[in-house]
C-alpha positions in Angstrom: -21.6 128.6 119.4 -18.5 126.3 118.6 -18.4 124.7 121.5 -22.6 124.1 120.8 -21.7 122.5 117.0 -18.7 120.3 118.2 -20.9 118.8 120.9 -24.0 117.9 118.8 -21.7 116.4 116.3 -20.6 113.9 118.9 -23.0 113.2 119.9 -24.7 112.3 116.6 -21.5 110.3 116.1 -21.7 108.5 119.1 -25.4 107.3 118.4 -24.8 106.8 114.9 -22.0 104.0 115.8 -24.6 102.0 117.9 -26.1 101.1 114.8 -25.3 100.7 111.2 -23.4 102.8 109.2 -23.7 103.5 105.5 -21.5 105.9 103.1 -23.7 106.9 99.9 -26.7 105.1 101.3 -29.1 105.6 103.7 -30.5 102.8 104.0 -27.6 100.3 104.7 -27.6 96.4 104.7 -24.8 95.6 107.3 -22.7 97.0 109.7 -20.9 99.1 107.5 -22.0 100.0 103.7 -20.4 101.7 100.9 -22.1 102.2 97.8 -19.8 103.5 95.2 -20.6 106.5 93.3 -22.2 106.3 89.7 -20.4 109.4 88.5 -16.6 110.2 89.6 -14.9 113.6 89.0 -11.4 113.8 87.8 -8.9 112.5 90.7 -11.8 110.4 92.2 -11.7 106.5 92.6 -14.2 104.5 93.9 -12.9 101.4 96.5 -11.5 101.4 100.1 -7.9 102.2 100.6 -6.8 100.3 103.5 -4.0 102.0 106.3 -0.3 101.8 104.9 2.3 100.5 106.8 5.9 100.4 106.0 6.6 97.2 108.8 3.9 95.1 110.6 3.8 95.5 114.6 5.8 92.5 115.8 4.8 90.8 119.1 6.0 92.7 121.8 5.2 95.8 120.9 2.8 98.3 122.3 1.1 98.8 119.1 0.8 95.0 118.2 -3.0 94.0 118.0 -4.5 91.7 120.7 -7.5 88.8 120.0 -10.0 91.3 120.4 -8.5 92.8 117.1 -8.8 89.6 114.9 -9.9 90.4 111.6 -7.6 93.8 111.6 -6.2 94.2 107.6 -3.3 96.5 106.4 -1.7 97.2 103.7 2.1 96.5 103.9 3.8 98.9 101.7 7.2 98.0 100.8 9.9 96.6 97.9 10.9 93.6 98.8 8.8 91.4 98.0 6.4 91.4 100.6 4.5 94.2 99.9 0.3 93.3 100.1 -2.5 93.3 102.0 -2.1 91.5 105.6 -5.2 90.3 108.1 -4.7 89.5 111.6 -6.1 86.2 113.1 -5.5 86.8 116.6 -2.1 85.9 117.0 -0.2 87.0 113.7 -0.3 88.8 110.8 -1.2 87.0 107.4 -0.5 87.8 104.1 -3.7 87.1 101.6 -2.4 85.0 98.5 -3.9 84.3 95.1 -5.5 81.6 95.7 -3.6 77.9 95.0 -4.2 76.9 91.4 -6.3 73.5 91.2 -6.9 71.2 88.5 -8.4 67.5 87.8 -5.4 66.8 85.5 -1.5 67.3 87.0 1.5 68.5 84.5 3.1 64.9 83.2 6.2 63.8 85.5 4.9 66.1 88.3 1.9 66.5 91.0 1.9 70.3 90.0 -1.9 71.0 88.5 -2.4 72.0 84.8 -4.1 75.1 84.0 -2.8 75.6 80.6 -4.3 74.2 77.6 -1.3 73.0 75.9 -0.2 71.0 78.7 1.1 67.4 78.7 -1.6 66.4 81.5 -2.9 63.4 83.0 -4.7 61.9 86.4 -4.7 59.1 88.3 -8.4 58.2 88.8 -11.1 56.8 86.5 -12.7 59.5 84.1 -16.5 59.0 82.6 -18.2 61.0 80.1 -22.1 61.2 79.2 -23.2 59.3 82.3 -22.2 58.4 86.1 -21.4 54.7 86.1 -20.3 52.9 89.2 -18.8 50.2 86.5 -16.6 52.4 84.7 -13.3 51.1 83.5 -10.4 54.5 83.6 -12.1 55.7 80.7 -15.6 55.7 80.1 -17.7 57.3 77.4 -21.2 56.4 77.3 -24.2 59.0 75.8 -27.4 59.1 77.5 -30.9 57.3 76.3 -33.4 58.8 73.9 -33.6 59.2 70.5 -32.4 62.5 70.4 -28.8 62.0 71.8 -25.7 61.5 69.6 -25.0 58.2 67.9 -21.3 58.4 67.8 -19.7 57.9 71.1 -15.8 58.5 70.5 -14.8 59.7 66.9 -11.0 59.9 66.4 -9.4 61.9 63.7 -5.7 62.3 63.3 -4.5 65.0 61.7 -1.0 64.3 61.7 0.7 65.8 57.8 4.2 64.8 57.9 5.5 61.9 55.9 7.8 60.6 58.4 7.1 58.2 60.9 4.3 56.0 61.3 0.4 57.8 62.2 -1.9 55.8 64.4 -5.8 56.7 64.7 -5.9 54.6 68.1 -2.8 52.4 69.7 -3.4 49.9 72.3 -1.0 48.4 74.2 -2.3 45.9 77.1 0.8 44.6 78.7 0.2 43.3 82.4 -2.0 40.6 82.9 -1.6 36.7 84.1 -5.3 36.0 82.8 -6.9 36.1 79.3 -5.7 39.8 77.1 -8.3 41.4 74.4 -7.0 44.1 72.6 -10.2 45.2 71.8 -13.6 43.9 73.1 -16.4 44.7 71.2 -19.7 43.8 71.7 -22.8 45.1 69.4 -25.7 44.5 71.8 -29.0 42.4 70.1 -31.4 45.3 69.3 -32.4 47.0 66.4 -33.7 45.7 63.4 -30.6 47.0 60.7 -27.2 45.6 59.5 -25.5 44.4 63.0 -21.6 45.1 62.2 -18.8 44.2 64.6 -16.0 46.0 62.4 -16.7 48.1 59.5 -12.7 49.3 58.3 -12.7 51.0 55.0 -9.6 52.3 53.9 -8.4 54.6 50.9 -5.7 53.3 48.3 -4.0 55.5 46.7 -3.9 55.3 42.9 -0.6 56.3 42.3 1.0 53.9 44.8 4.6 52.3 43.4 4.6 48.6 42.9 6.3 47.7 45.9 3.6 49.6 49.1 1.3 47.1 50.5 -2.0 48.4 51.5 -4.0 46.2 54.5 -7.4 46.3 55.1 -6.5 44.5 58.1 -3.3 43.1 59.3 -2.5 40.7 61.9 0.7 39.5 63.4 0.0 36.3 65.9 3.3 35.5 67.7 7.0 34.5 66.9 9.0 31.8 65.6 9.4 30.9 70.1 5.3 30.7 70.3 3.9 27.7 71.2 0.5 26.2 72.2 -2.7 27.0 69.6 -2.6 29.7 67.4 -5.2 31.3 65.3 -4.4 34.1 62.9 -7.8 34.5 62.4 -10.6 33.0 64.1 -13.8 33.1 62.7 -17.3 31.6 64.5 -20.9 31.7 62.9 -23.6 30.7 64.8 -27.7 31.1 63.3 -30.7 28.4 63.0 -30.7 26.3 60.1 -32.5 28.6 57.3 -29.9 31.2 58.2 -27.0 31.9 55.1 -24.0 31.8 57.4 -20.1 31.9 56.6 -17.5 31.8 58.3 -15.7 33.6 56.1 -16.4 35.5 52.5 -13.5 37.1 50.4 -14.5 38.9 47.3 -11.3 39.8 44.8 -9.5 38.6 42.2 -7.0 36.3 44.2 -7.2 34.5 47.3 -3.6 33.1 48.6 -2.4 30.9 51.2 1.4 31.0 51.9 4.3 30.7 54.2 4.8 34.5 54.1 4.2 37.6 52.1 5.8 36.8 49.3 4.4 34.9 45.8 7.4 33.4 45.5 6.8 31.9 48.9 5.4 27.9 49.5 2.1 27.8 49.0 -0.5 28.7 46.1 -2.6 30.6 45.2 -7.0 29.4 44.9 -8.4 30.2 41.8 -11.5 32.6 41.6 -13.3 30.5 38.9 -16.2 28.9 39.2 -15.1 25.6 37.6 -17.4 22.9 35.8 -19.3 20.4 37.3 -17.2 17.4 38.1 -13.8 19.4 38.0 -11.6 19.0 40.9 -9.0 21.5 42.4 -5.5 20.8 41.3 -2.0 22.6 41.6 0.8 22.9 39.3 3.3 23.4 41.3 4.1 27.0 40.7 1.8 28.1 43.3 -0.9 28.3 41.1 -4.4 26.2 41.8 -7.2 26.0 39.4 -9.7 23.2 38.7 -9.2 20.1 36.2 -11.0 17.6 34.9 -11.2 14.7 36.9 -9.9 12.5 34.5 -7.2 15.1 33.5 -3.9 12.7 33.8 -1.6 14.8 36.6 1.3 14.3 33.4 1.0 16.3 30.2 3.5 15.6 28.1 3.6 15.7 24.1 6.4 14.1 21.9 6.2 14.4 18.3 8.6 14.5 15.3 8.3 16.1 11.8 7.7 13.5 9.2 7.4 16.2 6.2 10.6 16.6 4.1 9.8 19.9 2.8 8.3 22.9 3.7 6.9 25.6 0.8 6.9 29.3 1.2 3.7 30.5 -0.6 4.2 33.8 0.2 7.5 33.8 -1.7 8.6 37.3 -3.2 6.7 39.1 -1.2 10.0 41.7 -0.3 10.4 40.4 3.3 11.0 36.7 4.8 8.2 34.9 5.5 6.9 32.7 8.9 5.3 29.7 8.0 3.5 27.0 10.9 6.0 23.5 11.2 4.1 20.9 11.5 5.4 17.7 13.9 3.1 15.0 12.3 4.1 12.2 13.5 3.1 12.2 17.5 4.9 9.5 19.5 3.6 10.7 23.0 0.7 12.2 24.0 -0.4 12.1 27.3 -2.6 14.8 27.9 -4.4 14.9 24.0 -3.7 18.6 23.7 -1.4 18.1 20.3 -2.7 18.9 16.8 -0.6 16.9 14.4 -2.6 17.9 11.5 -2.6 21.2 12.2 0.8 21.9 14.4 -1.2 23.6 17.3 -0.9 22.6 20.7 -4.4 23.4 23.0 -3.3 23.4 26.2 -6.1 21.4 28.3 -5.2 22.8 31.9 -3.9 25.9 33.6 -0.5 25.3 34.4 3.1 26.0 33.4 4.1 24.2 30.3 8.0 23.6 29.5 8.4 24.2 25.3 11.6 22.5 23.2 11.2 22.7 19.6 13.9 21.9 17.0 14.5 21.7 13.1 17.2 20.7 10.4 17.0 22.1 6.8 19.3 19.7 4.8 20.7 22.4 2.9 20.8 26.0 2.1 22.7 27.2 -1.2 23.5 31.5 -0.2 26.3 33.3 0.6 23.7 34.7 4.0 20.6 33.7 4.4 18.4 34.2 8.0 16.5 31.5 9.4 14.5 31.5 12.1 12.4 29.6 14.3 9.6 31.0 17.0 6.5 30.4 19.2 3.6 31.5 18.9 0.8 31.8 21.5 -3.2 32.5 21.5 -4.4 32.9 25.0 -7.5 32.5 24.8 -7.9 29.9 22.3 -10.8 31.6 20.5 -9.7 33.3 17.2 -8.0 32.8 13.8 -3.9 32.5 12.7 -4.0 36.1 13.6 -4.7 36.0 17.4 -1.4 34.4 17.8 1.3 36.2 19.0 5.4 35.2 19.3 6.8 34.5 23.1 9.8 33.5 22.0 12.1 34.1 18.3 15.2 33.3 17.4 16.4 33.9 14.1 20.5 34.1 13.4 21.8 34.3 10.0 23.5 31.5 8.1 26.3 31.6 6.0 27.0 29.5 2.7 25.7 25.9 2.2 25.2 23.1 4.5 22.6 22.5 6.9 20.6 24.8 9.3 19.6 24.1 12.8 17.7 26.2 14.9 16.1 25.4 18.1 14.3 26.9 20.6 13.9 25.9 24.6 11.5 28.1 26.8 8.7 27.5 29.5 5.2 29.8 28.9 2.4 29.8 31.2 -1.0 28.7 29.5 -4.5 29.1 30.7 -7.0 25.9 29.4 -7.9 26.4 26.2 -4.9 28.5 25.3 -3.0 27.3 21.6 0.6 27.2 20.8 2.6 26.4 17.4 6.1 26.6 16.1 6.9 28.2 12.8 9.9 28.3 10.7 11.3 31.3 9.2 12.6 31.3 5.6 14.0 33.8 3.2 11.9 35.5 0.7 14.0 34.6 -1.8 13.0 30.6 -1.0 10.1 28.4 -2.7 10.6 25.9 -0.3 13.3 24.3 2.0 14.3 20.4 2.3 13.6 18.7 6.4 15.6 16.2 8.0 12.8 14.0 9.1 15.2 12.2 11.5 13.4 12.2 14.7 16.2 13.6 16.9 16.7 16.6 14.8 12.9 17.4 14.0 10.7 17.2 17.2 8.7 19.1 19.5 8.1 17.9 23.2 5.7 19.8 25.9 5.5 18.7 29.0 3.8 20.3 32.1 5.3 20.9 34.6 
């Protein structure tokens, strides 16, 4: 009865290898199927072990494969290093690797591919994102059409905290080239029917800022103290029809400057931001300040007069503290710019400009052991209000010791806007009704001049 079951079961094997095989299926797909199981008991592993070899058949041997056995696979089992699964193609034995990492981008300094994501990566060929474009420049960003897609094509934000070193949104460098160089080319095409802006650059100012940072809305450095040919710091070109209002340029703030260098102490001036009267005509004064002026303003200001008074009274007299009282020049023996007052000792300054200041008096006589006298100037900027809008720019006031005369003077240069008034007063003890003037004209005089 053995003999009867071992011969049926070869035979079934035998016909069952003329077709296709399955394990867990009857139905297979292929030569040889194996459906894994859905439920495994303990110990049980679904997969396919492959044979284990310590060594691989070398050529030679009786048990090395032939061609007919191409496609053969073991599994090499050893610990040195070579241990893995091995297939042969028909004439040796090869191991099967991970495959060989590949990437678009290689590691910087190196053809080695990057597959990490902090990598310092770059390529060699031209990159485009959005669309396929047989123009593209080595990198290209362009969105598709249709309303629907994004408006903002590259946005840049750097991040960058630390206070040292400098931080750059975007840096260009364009170095090689024997033909024309743009640093950036930007073109805003011609439709839509909004504001058409080339540059829009809006940039935050701190408010707490020291003196001495400079903040640029835009900053350019055109060549060297070696460059030659023509060159344009800025170059600005309007083109519209007639009807259009077009400039060429159009600052709004409260100074506009043009100057050697950076520095207001630098040649140059700076343009007033006044409208100016009709007639008026721009004018410097030399300081690097321009303003507008009358066109019949003479380019001179000067003012000379003397004090023809021989005394002065106090009328606030014991009022417990020294009194100020306005000197009065009024004898005027110059005046080329009509700005001097000699009825009134006030000085209207006709122009903006810097004006140079020397003022002097004598008292004949003074009669205490220490008495302080004084002499000062007196400004109103804006030339509007009454004897107490003015304020002192300048005071001197030593004290003076027994009798004899007194002589103060004062020497100082003060920066007046048009319409701005200056005077001189004299300072007297309270204990004083009055004091006696030299009216000699070289030791009681005023002189302005602008400078």
């Amino acid at each position: 009865m053995k003999h009867l079951y071992s011969t049926l079961l070869i035979c079934l094997i035998g016909s069952f290898a003329t077709a296709q095989v399955g394990l867990n299926t009857i139905t297979p797909t292929a030569d040889l199927e194996i459906v894994s199981k859905a439920s495994l008991e303990a110990g049980e592993y679904n997969g396919v072990i492959l044979p284990r070899v310590t060594a691989l058949p070398v050529s030679g041997d009786a048990t090395f494969p032939t061609a007919n056995q191409r496609g053969l696979m073991l599994y090499l089992d050893t610990t040195d290093g070579t241990e893995g699964i091995y297939m042969f193609d028909g004439t040796q034995y090869i191991k099967q690797e991970n495959a060989a990492p590949s990437s678009a981008f290689y590691n910087d300094g190196s053809t080695d591919f990057a597959t990490t994501v902090d990598a310092e990566a770059f390529r060699t060929g031209r990159t485009r994102f959005g669309r396929d474009s047989s123009t593209a420049a080595i990198v290209t960003i362009e969105n598709e059409t249709g309303a629907s897609q994004d408006r903002t094509t590259l946005s840049v934000t750097n991040r960058h905290t630390s206070s040292v070193g400098n931080s750059f949104g975007i840096s260009i460098n364009n170095t090689a080239s024997s033909d024309n160089k743009v640093g950036i080319l930007n073109n805003v095409s011609l439709s839509g029917d909004g504001v058409h802006t080339g540059i829009e650059n809006i940039v935050a100012v701190r408010d707490d800022n020291a003196p001495e940072v400079e903040n640029y809305g835009l900053k350019s450095v055109v060549g060297d103290a070696a460059s030659t040919g023509t060159i344009y710091g800025v170059y600005s070109e309007v083109n519209s029809d007639a009807a259009a209002t077009a400039y060429s340029g159009y600052f709004v703030g409260s100074k506009f400057g043009i100057r050697q260098d950076n520095t207001a102490s630098s040649a140059g001036y700076d343009l007033t931001t006044d409208t100016g009267t009709a007639g008026q005509v721009l004018t410097t004064d030399g300081a690097g300040q321009a303003t507008w002026a009358d066109a019949n303003t003479p380019a001179t200001i000067y003012v000379k007069a003397t004090g023809s008074q021989s005394s002065l009274s106090n009328p606030n007299q014991n009022n417990s503290m020294d009194d100020w009282n306005d000197l009065i020049y009024a004898t005027e023996v110059v005046d080329d710019g009509s700005g001097y007052d000699n009825n009134t000792g006030i000085f209207t300054a006709p122009v903006d400009g810097i004006y140079q200041v020397n003022s002097m008096y004598v008292i004949t006589s003074a009669n205490a052991t220490v008495d302080q006298f004084g002499i000062g100037i007196q400004v109103d900027p804006d030339g509007v209000g009454g004897p107490s809008d003015f304020d002192f720019v300048l005071i001197s006031e030593p004290n003076h010791n027994g009798n004899g005369e007194v002589y103060r003077n004062l020497h100082t240069t003060v920066k007046l806007d048009a319409g701005a008034r200056l005077k001189v007063q004299l300072k007297m003890p309270d204990n004083y009704g009055s004091v006696n003037l030299n009216t000699f004209e070289g030791k009681n005089q005023i002189t302005i001049a602008k400078l």
